[in-house]
C-alpha positions in Angstrom: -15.4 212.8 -74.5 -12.8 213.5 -72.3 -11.9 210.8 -70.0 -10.5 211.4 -66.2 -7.1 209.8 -65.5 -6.4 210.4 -61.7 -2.9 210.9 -61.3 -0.5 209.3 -58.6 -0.5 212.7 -56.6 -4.6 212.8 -56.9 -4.6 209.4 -55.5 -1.8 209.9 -52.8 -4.2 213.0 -51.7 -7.4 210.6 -51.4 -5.7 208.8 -49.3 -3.9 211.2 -47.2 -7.4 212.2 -46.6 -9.3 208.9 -46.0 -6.3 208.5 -43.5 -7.0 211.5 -41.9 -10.4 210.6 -41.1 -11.2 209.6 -37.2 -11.4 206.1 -37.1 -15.3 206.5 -35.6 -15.9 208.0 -38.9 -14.8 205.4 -40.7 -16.2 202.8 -38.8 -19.6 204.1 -38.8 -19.3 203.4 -42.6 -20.0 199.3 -41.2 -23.3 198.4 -40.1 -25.1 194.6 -38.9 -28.3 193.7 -39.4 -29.8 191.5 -36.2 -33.1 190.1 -36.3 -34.0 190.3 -32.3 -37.2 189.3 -30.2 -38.8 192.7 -31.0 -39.2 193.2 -27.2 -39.9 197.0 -27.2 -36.2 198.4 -27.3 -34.8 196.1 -25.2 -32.1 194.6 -27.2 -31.4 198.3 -28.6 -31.3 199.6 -25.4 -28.7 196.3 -23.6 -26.7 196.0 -26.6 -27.5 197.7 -29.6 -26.6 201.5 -28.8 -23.9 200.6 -26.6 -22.1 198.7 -28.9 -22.2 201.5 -31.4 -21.2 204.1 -29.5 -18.1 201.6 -28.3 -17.3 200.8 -31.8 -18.9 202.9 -34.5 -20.1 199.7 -35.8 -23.7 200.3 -36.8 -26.5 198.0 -35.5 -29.7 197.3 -37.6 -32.9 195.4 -35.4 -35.1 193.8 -37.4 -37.8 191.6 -36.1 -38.5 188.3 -38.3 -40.5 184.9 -37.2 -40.1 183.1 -34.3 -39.0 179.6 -35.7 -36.7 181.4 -39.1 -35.5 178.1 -39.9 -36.2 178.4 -43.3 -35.7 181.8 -43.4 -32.3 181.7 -42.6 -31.8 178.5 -44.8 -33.2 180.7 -47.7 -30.6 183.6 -46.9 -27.6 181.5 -46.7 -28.7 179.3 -50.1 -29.4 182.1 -52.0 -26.4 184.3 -50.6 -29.0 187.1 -50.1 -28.5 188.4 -46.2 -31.7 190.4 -45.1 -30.1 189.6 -41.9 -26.1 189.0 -40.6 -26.8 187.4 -37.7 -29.9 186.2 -35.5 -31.0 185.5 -31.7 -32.3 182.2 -32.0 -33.4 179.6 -29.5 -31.0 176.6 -28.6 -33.3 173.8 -30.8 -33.3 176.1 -33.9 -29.6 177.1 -33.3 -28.8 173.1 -33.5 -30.8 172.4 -36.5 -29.3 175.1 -38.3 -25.9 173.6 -37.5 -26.4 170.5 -38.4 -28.9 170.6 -41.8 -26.8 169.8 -44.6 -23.3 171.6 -44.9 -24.9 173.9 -41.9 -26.3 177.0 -41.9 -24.2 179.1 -39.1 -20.8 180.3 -39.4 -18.9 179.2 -36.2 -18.3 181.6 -33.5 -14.1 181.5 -33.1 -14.5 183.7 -30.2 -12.8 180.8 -27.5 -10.6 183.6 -26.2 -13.3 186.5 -25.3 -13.8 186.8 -21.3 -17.6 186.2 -21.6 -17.3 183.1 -23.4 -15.1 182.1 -20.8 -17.1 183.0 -18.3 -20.5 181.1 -20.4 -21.6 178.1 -18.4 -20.9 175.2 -21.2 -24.6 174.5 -21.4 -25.5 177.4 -22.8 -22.4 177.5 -25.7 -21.3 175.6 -29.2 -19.5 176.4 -31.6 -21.5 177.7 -33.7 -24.1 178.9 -30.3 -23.7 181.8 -27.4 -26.1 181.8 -25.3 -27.5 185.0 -24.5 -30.8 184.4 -22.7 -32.9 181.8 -20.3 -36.4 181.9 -21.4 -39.4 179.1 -19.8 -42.7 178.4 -21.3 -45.3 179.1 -19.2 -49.2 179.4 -19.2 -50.1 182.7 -18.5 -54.0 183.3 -17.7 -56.8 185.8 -16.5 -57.2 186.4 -13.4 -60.3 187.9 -14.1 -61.3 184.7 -15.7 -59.9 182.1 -14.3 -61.0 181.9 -10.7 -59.2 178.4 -10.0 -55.5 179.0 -10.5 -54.1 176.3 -12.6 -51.5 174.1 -11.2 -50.3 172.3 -13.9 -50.8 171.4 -17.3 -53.8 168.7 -16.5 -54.9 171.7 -15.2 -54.8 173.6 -18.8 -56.4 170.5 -20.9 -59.3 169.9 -18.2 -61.9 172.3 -19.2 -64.2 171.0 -16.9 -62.5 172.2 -14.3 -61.1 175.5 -15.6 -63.3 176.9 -18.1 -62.0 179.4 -20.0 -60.9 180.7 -23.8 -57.8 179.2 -24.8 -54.8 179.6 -27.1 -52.1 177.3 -28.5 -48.7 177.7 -30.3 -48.8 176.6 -33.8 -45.7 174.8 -33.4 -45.4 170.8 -32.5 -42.3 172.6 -30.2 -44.2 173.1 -26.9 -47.4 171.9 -27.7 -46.3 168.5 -27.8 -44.7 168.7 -24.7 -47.6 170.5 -23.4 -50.3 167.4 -24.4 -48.6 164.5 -22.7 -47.9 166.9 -19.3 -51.4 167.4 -19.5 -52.0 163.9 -20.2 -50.2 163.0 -17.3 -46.7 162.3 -18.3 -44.1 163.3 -15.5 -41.3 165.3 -16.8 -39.2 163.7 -16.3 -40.2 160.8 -18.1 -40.8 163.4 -21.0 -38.1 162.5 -23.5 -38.5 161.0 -26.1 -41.6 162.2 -27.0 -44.4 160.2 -27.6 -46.3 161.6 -30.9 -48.9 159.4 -31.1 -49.8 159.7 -27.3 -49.8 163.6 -27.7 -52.1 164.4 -30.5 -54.5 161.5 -28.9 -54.8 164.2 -26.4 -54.7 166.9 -28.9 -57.4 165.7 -30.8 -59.5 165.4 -27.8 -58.6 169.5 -27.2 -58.6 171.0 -30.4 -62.1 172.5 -30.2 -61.6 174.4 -27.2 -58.5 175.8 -28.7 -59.8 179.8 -29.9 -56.4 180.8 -31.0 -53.4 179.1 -32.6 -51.0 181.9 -32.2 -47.5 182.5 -34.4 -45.6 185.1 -32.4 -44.9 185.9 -29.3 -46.4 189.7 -29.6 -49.6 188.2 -30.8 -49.6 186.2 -27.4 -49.3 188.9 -25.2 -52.1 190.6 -27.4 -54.5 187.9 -26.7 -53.4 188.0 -23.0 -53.8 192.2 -22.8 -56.9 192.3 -25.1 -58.7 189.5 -23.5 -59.1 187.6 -26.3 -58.9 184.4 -24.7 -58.6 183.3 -20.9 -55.6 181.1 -20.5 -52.5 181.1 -23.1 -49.2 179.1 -22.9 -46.8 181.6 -24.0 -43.1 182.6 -23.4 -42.6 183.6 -19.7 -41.0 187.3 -21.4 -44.4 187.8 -23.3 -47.1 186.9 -20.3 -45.0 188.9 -18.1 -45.4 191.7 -20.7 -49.1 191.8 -20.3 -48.7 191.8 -16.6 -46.3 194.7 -16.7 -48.8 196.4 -19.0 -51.6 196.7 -16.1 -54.1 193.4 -17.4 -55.2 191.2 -14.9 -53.0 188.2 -15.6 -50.7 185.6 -13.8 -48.2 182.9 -14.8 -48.2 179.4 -14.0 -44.4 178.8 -13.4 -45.1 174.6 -12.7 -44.1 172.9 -15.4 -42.4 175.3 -16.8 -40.5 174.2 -20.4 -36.9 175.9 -19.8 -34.4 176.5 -22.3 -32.0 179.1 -24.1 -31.5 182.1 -26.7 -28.5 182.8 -28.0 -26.7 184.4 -30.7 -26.1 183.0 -34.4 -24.8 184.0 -37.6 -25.3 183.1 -40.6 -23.0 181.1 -42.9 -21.3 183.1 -45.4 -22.4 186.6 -44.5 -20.2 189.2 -45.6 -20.1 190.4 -42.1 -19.3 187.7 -40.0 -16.5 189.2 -38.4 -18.2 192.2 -37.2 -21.3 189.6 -36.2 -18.3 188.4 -34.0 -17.3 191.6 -32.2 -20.7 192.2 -31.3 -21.5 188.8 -30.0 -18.3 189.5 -27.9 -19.3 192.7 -26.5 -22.9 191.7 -25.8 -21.6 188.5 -23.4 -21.0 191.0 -21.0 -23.2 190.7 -17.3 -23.9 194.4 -17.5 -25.7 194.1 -20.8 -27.1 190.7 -20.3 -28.9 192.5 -16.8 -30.3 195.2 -18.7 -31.8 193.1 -21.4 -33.0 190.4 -18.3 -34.9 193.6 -16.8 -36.3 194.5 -19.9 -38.0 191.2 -21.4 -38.4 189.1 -18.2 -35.7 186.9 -19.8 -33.0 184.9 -17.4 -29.3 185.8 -18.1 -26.9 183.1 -19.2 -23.7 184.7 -17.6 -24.3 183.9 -13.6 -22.4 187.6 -12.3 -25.3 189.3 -14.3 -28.1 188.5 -11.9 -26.0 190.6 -9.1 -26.9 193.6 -11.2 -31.4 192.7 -11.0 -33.3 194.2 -8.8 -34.2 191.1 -6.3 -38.3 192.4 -7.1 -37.1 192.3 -10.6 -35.1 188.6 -10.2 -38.2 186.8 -9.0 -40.0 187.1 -12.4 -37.2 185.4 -14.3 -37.1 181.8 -15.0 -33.8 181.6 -13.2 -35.2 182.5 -9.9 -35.1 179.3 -8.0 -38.6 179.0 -6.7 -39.6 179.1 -10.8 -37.4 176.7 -11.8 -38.2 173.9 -9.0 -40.4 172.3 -11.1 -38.9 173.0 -14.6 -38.6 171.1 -17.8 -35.7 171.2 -19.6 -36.1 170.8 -23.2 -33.9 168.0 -24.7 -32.8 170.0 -27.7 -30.9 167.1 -29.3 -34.2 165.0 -29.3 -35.6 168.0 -31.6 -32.7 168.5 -33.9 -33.2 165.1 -34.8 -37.3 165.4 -35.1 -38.1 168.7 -35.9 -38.6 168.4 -39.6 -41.1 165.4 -39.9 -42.8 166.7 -36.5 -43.3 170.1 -38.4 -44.6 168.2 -41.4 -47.0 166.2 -39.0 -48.5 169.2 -36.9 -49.3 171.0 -40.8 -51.4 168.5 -41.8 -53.1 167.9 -38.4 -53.5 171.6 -37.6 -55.3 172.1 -40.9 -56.9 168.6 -41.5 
């Protein structure tokens, strides 16, 4: 067998040649994966093209679960990356962080104009925030003739009858039971468990749906599947932009963030980090605010929104006057037996 031995000159002219190369070409050989919302083409469209034709960096969407705590924890243990980096909400974003040795590789991007220009609340270091997003109740107008007006509203099925859905998820619907048992919001935090599923267990049988993704909310919304639905503010206002007769309850509204993450120990963390600088960026964050019906984080972007377009976002001022933040912290340090809890009670 005869064996090849490239010689100096055979290697000098490889890489003459690789040299030669236009830098595009060469960067197009490097390529992230980014699980998104799987709005349509929105983040494809606000960040995802832009950034490659800007950098030759490839940029993979994928769509995964909405709560991919253990996902992600699977990823990073195993040193298997289906994903490099993920938009996750603030609360999963924290847990991540601070579960074990954490999960998330920090950011180091202190020195990029948009993080500068990031309002602190929605950064960490191992956090951008890319997104406002408020869970609402969306409903049938077709159905609902009484327009609710809170979440007492929602859990009072004598006085608005109706089909409803539920997150499967203690994040919301906890929240959700003591509003609608009366708790003022801002006497919200710390949650009271007990007092919630008292109110749960008193609803549970008028709950039709326990859905586990924000496209299967819209669904039930569109279809008509059930009547009233709390749901992501960026997912009812998807079935209204779709033509079916449904509104949003914007009272009560639970408000918090989306942002960028990646994940400890991924080979392509760096790159994870130029995109994440490029996508803080009020241009981009306007187009992806048009697109899902989510708030920017970055305050120039809303100059760029339609003002028709502006009052359908959580950060329009007349939605948020009676929003809820969600004390993140209080879930990073409760998610895990809360989880454990709703299980057994959602199947029991």
């Amino acid at each position: 067998m005869v064996r090849y031995s490239p010689t100096r000159r055979h290697l000098v002219a490889g890489g003459a040649a690789l040299l030669a190369m236009p830098a595009i070409l060469r960067a197009q050989a490097r390529k992230i994966v980014v699980r998104d919302l799987g709005i349509g083409t929105s983040f494809m469209d606000a960040y995802g093209k832009a950034f490659t034709a800007a950098t030759g960096i490839e940029v993979q969407p994928v769509t995964g679960a909405n709560d991919p705590i253990a996902l992600i924890k699977q990823m990073v243990d195993a040193k298997t990356y289906t994903w490099d980096m993920s938009i996750v909400s603030r609360q999963v974003a924290n847990q991540l962080a601070a579960d074990g040795a954490g999960y998330l590789e920090p950011l180091k991007i202190d020195d990029a104009p948009g993080w500068k220009a990031l309002p602190e609340m929605f950064r960490s270091p191992f956090y951008a925030g890319n997104d406002v997003v408020a869970t609402v109740l969306g409903y049938r107008t077709d159905k609902v003739k009484t327009p609710p007006k809170s979440w007492a509203d929602f859990f009072d099925t004598a006085k608005i009858p109706g089909r409803r859905a539920m997150r499967r998820s203690p994040v919301d619907s906890m929240e959700q039971a003591l509003l609608g048992d009366g708790v003022a919001g801002d006497r919200l935090f710390p949650l009271d468990f007990d007092r919630a599923y008292k109110r749960l267990d008193a609803m549970k049988k008028n709950v039709a749906v326990w859905w586990t993704s924000g496209a299967q909310s819209t669904q039930l919304l569109q279809s008509g599947e059930v009547d009233l639905c709390p749901t992501w503010n960026g997912r009812a206002q998807a079935a209204v932009n779709s033509g079916a007769p449904v509104a949003i309850m914007w009272d009560q509204a639970l408000w918090q963030s989306e942002g960028w993450a990646i994940l400890k120990g991924t080979p392509n963390a760096d790159l994870c980090r130029e995109f994440i600088k490029f996508a803080l960026a009020p241009e981009r964050q306007a187009i992806f605010a048009k697109a899902t019906g989510y708030g920017p984080t970055l305050p120039a972007a809303i100059n760029s929104i339609d003002p028709a377009v502006a009052k359908t976002l959580p950060t329009f001022p007349a939605n948020r006057a009676s929003a809820i933040l969600v004390d993140v912290d209080f879930w990073t340090k409760n998610r895990d037996l809360a989880a454990e809890r709703f299980n057994k009670w959602i199947v029991g």
